[in-house]
C-alpha positions in Angstrom: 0.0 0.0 0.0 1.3 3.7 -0.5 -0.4 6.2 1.1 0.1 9.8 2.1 2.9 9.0 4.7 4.4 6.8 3.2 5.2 9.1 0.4 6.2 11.8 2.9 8.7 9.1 4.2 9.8 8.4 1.1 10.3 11.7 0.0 12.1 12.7 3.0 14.5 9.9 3.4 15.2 10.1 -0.8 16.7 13.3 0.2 18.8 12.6 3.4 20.7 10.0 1.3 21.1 12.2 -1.7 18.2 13.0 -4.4 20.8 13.0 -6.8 21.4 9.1 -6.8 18.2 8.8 -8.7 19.4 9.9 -12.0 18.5 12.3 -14.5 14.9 11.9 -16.1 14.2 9.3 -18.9 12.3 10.8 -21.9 8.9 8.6 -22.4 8.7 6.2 -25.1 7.4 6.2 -27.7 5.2 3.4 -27.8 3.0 1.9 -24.5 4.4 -0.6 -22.6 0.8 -2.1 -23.7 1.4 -1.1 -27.4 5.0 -2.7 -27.1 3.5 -5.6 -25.3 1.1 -6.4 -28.7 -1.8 -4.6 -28.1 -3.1 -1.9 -30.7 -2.1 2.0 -30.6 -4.0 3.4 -28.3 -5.3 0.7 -25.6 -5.8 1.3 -22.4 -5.0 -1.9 -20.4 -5.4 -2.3 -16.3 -4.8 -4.8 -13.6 -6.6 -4.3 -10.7 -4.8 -6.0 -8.4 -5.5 -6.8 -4.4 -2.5 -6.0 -1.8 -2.2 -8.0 1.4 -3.7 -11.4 0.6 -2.1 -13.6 3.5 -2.5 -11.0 5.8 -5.5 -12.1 7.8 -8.3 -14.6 6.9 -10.5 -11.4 6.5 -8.5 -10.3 3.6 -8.0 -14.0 2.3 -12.3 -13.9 1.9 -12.1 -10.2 0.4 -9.3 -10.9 -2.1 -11.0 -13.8 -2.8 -14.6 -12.6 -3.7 -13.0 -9.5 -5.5 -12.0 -12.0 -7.9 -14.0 -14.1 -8.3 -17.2 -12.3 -8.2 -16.0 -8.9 -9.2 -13.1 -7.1 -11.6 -10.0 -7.4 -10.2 -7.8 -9.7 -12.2 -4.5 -9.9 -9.7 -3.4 -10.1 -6.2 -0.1 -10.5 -3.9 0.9 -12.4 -1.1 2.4 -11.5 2.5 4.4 -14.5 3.1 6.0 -13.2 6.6 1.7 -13.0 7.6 -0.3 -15.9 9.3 -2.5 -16.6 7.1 -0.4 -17.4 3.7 -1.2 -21.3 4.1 -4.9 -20.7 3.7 -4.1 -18.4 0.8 -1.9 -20.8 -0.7 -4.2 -23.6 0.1 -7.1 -21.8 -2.6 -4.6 -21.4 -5.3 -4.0 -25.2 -5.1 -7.6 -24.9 -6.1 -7.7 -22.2 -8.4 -4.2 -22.5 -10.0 -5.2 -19.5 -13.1 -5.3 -16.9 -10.0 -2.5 -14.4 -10.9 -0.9 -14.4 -7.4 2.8 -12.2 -6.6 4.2 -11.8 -3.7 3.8 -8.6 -1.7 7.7 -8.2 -0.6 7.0 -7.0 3.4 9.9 -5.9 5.3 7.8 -3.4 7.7 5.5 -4.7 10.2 2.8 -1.7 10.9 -0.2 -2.7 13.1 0.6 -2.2 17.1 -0.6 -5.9 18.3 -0.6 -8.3 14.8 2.9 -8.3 13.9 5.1 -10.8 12.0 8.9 -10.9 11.5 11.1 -11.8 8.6 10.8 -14.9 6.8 15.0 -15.7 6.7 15.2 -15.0 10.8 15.8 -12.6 13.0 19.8 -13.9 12.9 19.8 -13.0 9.2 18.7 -9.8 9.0 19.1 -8.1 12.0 19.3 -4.5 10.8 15.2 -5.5 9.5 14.3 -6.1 13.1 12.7 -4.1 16.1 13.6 -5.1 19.8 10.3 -7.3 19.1 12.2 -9.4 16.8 9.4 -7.9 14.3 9.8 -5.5 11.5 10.1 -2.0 11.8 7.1 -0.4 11.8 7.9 2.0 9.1 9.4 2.6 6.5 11.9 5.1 7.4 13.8 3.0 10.2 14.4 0.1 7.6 16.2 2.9 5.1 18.2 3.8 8.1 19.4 0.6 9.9 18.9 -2.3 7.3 21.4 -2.9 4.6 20.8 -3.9 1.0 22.4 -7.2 1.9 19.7 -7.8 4.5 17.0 -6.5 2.0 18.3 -9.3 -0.5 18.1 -12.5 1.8 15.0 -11.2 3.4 13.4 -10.9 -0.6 14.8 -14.3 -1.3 13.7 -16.4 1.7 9.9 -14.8 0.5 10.6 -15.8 -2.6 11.9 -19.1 -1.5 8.5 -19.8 1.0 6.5 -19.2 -2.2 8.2 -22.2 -3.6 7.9 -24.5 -1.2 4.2 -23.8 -0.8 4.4 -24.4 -4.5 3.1 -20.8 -5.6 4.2 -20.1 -9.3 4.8 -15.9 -8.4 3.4 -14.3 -11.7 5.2 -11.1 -10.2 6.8 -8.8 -7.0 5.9 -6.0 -5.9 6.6 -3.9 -2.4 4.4 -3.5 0.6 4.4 0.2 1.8 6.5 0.7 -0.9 9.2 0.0 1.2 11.9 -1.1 -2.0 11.2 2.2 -3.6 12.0 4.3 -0.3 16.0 3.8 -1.3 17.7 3.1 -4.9 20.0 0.3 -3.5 16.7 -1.3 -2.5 14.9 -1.1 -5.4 18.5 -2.3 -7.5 18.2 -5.8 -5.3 14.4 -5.9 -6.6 15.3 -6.0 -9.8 18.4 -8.4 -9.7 16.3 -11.0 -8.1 13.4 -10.1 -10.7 16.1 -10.4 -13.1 17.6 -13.2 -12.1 14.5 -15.5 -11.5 12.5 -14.0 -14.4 9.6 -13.2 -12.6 7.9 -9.8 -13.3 8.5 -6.7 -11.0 6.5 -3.8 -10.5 7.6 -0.8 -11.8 6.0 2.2 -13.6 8.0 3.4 -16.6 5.9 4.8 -19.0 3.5 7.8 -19.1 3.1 7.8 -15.4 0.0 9.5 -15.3 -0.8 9.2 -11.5 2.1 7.8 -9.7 4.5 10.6 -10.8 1.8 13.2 -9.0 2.2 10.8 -6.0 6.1 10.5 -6.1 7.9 12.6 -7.9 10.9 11.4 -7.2 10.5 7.9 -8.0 10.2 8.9 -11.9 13.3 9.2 -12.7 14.4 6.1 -11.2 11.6 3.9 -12.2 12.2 4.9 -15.9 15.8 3.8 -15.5 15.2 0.9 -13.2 11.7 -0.1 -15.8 13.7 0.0 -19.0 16.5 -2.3 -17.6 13.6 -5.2 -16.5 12.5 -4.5 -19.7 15.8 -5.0 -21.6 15.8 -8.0 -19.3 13.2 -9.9 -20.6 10.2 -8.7 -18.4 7.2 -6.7 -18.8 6.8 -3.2 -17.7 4.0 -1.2 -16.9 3.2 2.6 -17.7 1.6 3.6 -14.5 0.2 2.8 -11.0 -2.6 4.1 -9.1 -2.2 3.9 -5.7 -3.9 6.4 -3.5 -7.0 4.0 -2.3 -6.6 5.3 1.6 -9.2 8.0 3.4 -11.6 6.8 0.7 -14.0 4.9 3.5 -17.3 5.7 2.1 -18.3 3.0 -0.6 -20.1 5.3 -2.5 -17.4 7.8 -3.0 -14.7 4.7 -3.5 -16.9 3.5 -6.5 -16.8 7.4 -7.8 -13.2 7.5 -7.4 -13.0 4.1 -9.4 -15.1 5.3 -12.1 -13.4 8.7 -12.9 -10.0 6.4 -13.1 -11.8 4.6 -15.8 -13.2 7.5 -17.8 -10.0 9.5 -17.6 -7.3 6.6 -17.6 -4.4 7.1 -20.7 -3.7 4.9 -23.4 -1.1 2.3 -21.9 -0.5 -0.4 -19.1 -1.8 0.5 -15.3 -2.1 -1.0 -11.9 -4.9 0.1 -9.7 -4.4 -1.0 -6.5 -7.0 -2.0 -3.8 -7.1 -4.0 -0.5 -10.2 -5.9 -0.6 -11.2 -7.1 2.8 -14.4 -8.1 4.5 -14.1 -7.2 8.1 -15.1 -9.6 10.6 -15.2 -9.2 14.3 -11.9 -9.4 15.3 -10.2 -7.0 12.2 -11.1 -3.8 14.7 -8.0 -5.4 16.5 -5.7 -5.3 14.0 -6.4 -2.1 12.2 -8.9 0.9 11.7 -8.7 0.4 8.0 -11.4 -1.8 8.1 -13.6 0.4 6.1 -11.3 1.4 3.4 -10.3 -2.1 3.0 -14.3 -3.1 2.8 -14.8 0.1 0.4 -12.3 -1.2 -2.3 -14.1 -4.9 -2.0 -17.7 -3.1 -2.9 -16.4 -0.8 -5.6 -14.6 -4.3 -7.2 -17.8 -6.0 -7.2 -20.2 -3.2 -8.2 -21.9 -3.9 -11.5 -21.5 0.0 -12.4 -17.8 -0.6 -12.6 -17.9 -3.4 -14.4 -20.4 -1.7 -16.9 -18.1 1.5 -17.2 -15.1 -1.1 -18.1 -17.4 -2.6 -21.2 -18.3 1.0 -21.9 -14.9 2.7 -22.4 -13.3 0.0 -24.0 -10.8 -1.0 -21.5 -9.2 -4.3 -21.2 -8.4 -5.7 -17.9 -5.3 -8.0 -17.9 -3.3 -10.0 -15.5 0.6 -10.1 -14.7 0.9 -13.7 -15.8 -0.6 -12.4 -19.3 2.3 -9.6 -19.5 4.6 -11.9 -18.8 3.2 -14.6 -21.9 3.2 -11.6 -23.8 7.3 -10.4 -23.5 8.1 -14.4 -23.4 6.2 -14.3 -27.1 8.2 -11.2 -27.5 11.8 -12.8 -26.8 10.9 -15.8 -28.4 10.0 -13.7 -32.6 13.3 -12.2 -31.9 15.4 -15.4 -31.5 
């Protein structure tokens, strides 16, 4: 999730370590990412993809019935979370559910907490005097190394394998490997190196470069090399789903994405959950999370989709789509 401060984080720790590590800007391309990717001139492609699933059995259910009752087409994985078996239990079941793994190295709620997957012994600079993550973002740019960042990304990786999850893609919870740019360069070796999609924005960047400013640059840079790689890329994300706890206004929101959204490849990204009893004990974002599972599942949205034209795709697509790609060029 990326929300306001966590972009106030980022922003402010990007410059104690020195803005000018990012880079100078990229110019756009040309093309889409979704026009390079073999759709026609002019598409406008989304994933609408569910953070957190592993989380809590309430956001198991929600990611869960977003998919498979409403639009979203993607989701990602907690693997340091209690709840991962269940999660990877379903997908036993339901093996065509594009499924990543959210890469967690914070730990933010004040009683549920988890710790990293490779140890506390491992990486020690990722840990509180809990023996949990930090609670922030901020604290792991200043006491965990890339080193740490690395094993921590690979023993997730690893615990997706032996659950026998086929990751269609990484991404970063709180945004956490995009706070620092020797964070985000161990992302993308182990993307790299395993093939398995990242996400990074690179093209147009329609909202996240209003979000982030500083991430442009480096995303460009960092979006092209994945690309050059092998992997896909996409042109955007849109990530500002928090304070939106009104249904109504969440559905709205969704909707004016749609109607406005540029030609191109973008995430939207929700946490679908449906609160039970006891998820008032582990956060007040209860009905935000509940917000983005009604406006998934409202039949306006889906009507809007069919309406402007828009194609809704997953990461394991995007991935089938570059491996075509590689494979004409041979």
């Amino acid at each position: 999730m990326m929300n306001d401060s966590v972009f106030a984080a980022i922003t402010v720790a990007t410059v104690a370590l020195g803005a000018a590590a990012w880079g100078e800007a990229a110019g756009q391309a040309e093309q889409t990412y979704a026009e390079r990717l073999g759709w026609p001139a002019g598409s406008r492609v989304v994933i609408f993809h569910i953070d957190d699933a592993g989380m809590c059995h309430d956001a198991n259910v929600g990611v869960i019935e977003a998919i498979e009752n409403g639009v979203a087409t993607s989701t990602s994985i907690m693997f340091p979370c209690a709840w991962v078996s269940e999660f990877a239990k379903y997908l036993k079941d339901h093996p065509d559910v594009d499924a990543g793994a959210h890469l967690t190295l914070t730990s933010e709620w004040k009683y549920y907490r988890w710790g990293p997957v490779a140890g506390k012994a491992a990486v020690p600079g990722l840990v509180d005097d809990e023996g949990c993550f930090w609670p922030d973002v901020k604290p792991v740019m200043l006491k965990g190394t890339p080193d740490e960042v690395e094993t921590e990304i690979r023993a997730q990786v690893d615990r997706a394998e032996a659950l026998g999850i086929e990751l269609t893609h990484l991404d970063s919870h709180m945004a956490t490997l995009f706070s620092s740019y020797p964070f985000f360069e161990r992302y993308l070796k182990v993307g790299i190196e395993k093939q398995i999609p990242i996400l990074v924005p690179a093209g147009h960047m329609q909202h996240i470069a209003k979000d982030v400013p500083l991430l442009a640059d480096v995303a460009r840079q960092m979006g092209e090399k994945a690309w050059e790689a092998g992997l896909p890329v996409v042109d955007d994300i849109h990530a500002e789903s928090y304070g939106w706890k009104d249904a109504g206004e969440k559905k709205t929101k969704v909707i004016e994405f749609l109607r406005t959204l540029q030609p191109g490849i973008t995430e939207f990204v929700v946490h679908c959950t449906k609160p039970g009893p006891s998820f008032e004990h582990i956060s007040d974002s209860g009905p935000t999370r509940h917000a983005d599972l009604l406006a998934m599942t409202d039949p306006e949205v889906k009507k809007v989709i069919e309406e402007e034209g828009i194609i809704l795709t997953t990461w394991r697509e995007l991935k089938k789509r570059r491996d075509a790609m590689k494979e004409k060029a041979q």
